[in-house]
FIGU-962878 format. One record per residue: residue in one letter; x, y, z of N, C-alpha, C, O in turn. Coordinates in steps of 0.02 Angstrom, whole numbers. Atoms other than C-alpha are relative to their C-alpha. Layout:
<rs>
R code   n_xx   n_yy   n_zz  ca_xx  ca_yy  ca_zz   c_xx   c_yy   c_zz   o_xx   o_yy   o_zz
R    A      X      Y      Z      X      Y      Z      X      Y      Z      X      Y      Z
...
</rs>
This chain:
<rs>
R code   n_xx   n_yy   n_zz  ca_xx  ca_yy  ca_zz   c_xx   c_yy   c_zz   o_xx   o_yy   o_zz
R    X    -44     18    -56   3102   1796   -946     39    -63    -18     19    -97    -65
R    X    -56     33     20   3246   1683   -953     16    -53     76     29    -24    129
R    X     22     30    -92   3239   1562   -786     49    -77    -27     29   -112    -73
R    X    -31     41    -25   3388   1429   -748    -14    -29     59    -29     -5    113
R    X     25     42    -52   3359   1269   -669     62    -32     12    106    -34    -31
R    X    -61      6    -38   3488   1205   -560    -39    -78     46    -74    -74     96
R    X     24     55    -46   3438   1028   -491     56    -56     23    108    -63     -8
R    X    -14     48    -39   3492    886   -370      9     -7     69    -28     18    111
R    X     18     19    -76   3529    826   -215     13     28     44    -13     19     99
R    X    -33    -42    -66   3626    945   -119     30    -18     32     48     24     73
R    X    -39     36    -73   3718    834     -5     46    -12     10     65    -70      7
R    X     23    -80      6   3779    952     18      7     33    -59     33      9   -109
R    X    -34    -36     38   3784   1103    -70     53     26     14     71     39     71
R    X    -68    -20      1   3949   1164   -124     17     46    -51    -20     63    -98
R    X      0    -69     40   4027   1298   -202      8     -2    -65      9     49    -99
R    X    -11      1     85   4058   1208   -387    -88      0     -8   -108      0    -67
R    X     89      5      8   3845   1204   -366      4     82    -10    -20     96    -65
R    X      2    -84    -26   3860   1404   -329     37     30    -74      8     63   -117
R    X    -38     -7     91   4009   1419   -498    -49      7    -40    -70     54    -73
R    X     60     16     69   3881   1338   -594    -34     51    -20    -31     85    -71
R    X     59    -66     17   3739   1457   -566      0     44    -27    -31     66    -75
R    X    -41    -61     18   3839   1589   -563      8     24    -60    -26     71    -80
R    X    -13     13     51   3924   1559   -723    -46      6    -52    -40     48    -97
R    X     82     17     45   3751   1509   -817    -41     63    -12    -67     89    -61
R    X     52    -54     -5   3663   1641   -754     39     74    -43      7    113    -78
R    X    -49    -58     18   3813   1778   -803     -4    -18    -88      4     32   -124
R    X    -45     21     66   3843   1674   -994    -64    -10    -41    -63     -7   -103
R    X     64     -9     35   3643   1657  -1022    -42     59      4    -93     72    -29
R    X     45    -69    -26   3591   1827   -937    -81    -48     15   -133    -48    -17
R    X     49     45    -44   3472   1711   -842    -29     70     40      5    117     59
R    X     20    -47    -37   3335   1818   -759      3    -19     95     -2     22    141
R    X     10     19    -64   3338   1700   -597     39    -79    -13     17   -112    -60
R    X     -5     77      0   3436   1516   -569    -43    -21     61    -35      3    117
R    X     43     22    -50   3300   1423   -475     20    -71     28     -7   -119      1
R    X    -17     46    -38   3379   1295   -359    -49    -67      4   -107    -48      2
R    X     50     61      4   3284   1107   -355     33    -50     26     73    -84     -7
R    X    -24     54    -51   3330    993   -224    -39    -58    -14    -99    -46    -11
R    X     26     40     42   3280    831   -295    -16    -30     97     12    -20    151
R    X     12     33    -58   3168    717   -174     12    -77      5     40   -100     55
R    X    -41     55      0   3195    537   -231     18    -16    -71    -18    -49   -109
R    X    -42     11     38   3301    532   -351     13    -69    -41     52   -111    -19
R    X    -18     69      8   3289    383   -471     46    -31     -8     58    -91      3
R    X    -70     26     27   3450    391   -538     52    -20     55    106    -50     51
R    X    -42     41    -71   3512    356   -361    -17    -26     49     -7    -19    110
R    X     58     58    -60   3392    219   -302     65    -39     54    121    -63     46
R    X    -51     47    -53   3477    142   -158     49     13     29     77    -30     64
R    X    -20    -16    -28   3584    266   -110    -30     69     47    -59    119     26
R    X     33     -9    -26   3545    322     46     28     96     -2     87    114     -8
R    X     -9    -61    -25   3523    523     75     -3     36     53    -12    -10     92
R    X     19    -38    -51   3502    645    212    -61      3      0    -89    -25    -47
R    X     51    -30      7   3344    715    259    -19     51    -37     19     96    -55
R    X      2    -52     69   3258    812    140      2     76     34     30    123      6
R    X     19    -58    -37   3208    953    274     87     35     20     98     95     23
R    X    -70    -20     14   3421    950    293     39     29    -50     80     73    -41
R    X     -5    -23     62   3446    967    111    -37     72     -1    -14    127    -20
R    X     37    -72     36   3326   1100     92     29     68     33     43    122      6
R    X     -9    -55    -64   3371   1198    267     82     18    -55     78     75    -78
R    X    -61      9     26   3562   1180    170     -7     28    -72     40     66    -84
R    X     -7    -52     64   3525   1256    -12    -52     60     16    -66     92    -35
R    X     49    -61    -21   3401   1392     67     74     43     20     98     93     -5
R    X    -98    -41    -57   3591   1440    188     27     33    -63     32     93    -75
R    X    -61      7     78   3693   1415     12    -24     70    -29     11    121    -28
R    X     22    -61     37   3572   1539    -83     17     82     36     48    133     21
R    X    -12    -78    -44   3553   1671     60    -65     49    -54   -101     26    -97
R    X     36    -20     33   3457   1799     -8      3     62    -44    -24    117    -41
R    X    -11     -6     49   3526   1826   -156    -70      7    -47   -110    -39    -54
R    X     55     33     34   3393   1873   -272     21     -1    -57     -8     46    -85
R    X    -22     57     61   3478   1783   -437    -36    -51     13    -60    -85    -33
R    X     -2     73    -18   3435   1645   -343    -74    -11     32   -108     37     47
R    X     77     37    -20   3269   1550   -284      9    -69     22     46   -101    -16
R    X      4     57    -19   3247   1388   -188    -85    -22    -24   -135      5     -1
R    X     85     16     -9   3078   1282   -263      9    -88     10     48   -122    -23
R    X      4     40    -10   3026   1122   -176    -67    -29    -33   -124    -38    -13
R    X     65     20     44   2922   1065   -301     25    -85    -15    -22   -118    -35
R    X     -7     42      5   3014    903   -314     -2    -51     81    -14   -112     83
R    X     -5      2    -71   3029    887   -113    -75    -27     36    -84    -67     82
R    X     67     -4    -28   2837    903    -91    -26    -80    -52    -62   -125    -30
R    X     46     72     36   2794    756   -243     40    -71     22    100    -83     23
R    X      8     73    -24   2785    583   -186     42    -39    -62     43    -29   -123
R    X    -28     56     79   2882    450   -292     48     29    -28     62     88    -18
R    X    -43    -16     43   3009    453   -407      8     79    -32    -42    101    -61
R    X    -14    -81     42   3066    637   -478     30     14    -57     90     28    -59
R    X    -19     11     83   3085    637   -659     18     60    -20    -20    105     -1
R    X    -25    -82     22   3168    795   -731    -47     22    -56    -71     78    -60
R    X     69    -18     50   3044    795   -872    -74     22     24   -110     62     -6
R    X     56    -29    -38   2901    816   -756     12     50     44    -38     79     65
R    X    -10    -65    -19   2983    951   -669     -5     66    -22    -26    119      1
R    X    -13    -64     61   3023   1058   -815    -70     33     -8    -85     92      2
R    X     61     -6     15   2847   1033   -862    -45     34     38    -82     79     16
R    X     49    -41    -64   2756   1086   -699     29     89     -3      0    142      6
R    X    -25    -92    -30   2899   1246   -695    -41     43    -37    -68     93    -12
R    X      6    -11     55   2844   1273   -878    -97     49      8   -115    107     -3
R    X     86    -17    -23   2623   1272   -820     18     62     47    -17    111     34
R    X    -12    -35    -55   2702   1381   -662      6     71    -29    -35    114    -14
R    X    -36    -63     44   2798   1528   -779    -33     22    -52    -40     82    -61
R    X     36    -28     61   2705   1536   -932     61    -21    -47    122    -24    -37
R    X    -44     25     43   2758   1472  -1091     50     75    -46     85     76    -97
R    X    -49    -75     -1   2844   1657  -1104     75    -24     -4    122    -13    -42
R    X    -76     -5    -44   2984   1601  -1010     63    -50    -36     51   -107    -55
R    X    -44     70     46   3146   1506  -1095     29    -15     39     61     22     75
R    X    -31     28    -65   3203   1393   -985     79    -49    -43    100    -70    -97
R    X    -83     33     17   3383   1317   -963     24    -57     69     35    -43    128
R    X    -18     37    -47   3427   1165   -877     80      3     15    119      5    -33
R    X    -60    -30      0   3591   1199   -792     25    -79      5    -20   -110     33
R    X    -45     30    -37   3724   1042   -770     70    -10    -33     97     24    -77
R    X    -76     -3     20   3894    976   -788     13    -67    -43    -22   -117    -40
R    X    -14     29     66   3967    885   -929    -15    -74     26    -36   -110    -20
R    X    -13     60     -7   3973    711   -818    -89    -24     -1   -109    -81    -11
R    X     56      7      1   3796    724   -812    -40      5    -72    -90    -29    -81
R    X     15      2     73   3764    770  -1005     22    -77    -23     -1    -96    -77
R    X    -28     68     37   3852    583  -1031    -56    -39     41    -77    -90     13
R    X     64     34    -19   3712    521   -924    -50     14    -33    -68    -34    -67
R    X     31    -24     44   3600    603  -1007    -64    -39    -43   -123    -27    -33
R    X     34     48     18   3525    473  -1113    -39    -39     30    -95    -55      9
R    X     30     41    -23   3484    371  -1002    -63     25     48    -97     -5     89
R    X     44      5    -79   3378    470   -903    -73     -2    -46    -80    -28   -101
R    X     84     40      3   3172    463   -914    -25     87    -70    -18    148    -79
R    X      1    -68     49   3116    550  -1063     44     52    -36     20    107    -51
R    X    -48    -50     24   3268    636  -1136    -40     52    -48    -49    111    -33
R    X     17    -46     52   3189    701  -1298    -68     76     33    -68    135     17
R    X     36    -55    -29   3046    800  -1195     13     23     46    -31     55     76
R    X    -32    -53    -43   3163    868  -1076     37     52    -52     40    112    -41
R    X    -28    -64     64   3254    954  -1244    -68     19    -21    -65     77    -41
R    X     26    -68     29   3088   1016  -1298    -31     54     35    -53    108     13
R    X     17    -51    -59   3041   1099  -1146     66     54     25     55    110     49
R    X    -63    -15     -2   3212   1152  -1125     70    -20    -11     96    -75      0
R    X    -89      0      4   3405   1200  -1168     29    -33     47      4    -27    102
R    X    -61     20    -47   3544   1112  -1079     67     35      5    112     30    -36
R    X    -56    -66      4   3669   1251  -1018     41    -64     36     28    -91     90
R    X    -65     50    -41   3828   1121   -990     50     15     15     73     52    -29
R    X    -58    -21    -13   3976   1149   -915     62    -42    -30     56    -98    -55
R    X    -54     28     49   4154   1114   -988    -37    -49    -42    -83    -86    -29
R    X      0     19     83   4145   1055  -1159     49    -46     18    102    -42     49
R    X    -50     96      6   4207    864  -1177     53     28    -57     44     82    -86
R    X    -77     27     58   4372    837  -1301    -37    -33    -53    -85    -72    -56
R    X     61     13     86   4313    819  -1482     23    -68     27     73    -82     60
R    X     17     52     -3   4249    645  -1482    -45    -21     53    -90    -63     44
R    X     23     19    -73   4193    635  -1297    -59     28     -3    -90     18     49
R    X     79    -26    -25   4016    728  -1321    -19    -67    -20     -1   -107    -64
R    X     69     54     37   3878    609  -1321    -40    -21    -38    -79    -67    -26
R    X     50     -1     55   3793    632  -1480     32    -57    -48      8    -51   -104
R    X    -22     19     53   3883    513  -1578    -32    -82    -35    -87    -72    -61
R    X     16     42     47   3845    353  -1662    -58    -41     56   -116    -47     39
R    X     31     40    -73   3768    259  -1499    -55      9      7    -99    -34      6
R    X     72    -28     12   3632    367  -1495    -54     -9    -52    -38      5   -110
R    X     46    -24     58   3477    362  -1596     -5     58    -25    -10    109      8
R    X    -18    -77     33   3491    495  -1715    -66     48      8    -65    101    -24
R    X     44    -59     -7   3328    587  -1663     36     24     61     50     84     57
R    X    -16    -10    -29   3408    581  -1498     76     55      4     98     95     45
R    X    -94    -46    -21   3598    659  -1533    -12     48    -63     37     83    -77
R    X      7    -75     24   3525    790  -1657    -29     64     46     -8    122     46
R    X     13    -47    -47   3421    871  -1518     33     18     44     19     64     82
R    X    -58     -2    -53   3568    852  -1420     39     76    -36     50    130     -9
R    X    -52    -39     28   3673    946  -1546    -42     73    -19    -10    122    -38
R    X     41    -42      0   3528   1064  -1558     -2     53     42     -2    113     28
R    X     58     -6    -72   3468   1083  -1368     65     12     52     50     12    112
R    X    -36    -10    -62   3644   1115  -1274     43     65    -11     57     77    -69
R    X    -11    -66      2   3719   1290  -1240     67    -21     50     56    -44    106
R    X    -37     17    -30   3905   1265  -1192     -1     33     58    -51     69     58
R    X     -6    -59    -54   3951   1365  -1017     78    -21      2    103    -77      5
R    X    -95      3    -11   4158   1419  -1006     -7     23     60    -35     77     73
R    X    -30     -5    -69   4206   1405   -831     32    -47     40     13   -106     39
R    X    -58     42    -31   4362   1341   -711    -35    -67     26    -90    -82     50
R    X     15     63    -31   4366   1180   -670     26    -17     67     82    -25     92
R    X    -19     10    -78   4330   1150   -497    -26    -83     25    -80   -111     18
R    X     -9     89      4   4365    959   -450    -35     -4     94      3    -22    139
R    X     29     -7    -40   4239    979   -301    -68    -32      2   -108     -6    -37
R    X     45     76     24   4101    821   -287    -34     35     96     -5     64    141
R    X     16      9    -71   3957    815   -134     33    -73     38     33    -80     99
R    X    -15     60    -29   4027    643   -106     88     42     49    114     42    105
R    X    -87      2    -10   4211    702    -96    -22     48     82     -9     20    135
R    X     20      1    -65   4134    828     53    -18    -30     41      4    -16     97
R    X     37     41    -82   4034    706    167     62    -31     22     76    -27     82
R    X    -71     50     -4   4210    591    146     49     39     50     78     17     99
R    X    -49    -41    -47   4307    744    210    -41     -2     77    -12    -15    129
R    X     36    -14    -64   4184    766    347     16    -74     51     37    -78    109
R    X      7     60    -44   4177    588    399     86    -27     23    104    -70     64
R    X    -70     10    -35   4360    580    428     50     56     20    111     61     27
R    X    -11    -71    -86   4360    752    542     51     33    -54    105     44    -26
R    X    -33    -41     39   4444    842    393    -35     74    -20    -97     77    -25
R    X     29    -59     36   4425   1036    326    -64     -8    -52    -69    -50    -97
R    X     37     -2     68   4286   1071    220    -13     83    -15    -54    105    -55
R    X     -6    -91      9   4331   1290    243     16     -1    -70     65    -30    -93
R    X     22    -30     79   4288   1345     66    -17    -51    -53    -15    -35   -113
R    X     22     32     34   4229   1191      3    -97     -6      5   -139    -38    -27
R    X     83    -20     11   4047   1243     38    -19     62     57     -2     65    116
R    X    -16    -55    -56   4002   1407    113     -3     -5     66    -31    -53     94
R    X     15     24    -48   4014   1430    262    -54     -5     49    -49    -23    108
R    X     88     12    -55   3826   1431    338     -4    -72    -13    -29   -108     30
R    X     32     57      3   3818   1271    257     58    -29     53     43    -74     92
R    X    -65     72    -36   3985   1190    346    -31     32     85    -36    -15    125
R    X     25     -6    -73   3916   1275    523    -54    -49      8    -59    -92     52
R    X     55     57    -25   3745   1187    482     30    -65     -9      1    -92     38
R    X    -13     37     -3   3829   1032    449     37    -28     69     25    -80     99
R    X    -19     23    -74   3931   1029    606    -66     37     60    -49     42    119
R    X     43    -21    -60   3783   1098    716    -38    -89     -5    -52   -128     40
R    X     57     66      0   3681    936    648     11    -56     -3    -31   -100    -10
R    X    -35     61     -3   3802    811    656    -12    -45    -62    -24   -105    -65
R    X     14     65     46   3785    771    476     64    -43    -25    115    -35      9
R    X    -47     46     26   3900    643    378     54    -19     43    111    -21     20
R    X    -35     15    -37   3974    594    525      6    -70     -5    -50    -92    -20
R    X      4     62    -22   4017    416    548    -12    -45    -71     -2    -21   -127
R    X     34     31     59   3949    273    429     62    -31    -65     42    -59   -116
</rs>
């Protein structure tokens, strides 16, 4: 089995989150992308989120029940910081070491990359399916890196070709909070639950 992981915050989800999957799942023949609503997020200590029970109620809508798709709150339910390396790892005990897993994200996040907790044993637990391909020079593997680090890179990432959609959760709440459209910028169960719950209003 072949199982895409799809993680972060959701807030909200939106339809370049939905591309992604999509895309990944169609360009890896993914048997399932499994959705992962991150719970606290280190890489964005201090900024504040929604409720997680909002988030979750909000990529459960998004998925529908699609079965490509899976919602697991396995990061939602653990306490503390949520390290993507200890996620992989738990999916990894969960699936059986059968399964080849693929971490799904997008290129702005491959340039983070480095920095996050454990890089090298998030590549050996799993591929990085990235979206758009940087402009020769712009991948991250290059001199900066420690070279154990930007060979597994050049190893461990599986490009994904698909449109570029210039669609951010920030750039939604922004529309929201100043009483603007957000029709087809996230489906629409999620933009009903958002206006039923009065989120990103105000602030």
């Amino acid at each position: 089995m072949t199982l895409g992981i799809l993680g972060g915050t959701f807030d909200p989800p939106h339809i370049g989150h939905l591309m992604l999957a999509e895309e990944a799942r169609l360009a890896l023949s993914l048997g399932q992308v499994l959705f992962v609503p991150a719970g606290d997020p280190w890489r964005k200590a201090g900024r504040e989120l929604s409720p997680r029970e909002d988030r979750l109620a909000m990529v459960r809508l998004a998925v529908g029940d699609d079965p490509h798709y899976a919602v697991s709150t396995l990061e939602l339910d653990r306490s503390g910081p949520s390290y993507t390396a200890d996620t992989i790892a738990e999916l990894r005990d969960q699936f059986g070491l059968e399964t080849e897993f693929f971490f799904i994200m997008g290129a702005d996040s491959l340039a983070d990359f480095p920095h996050w907790r454990e890089p090298l044993r998030i590549l050996e637990l799993a591929r990085l399916a990235v979206a758009e391909r940087p402009e020769p020079g712009d991948a991250p593997f290059g001199e900066a890196l420690a070279e154990e680090l930007a060979g597994a890179l050049r190893q461990g990432v599986v490009w994904l070709r698909m449109p570029l959609v210039a669609i951010s959760a920030s750039a939604v709440r922004e529309r929201v909070r100043r009483g603007l459209s957000i029709r087809y910028w996230v489906p629409p169960v999620v933009e009903e639950y958002i206006r039923q719950h009065g989120l990103y209003v105000g602030g």
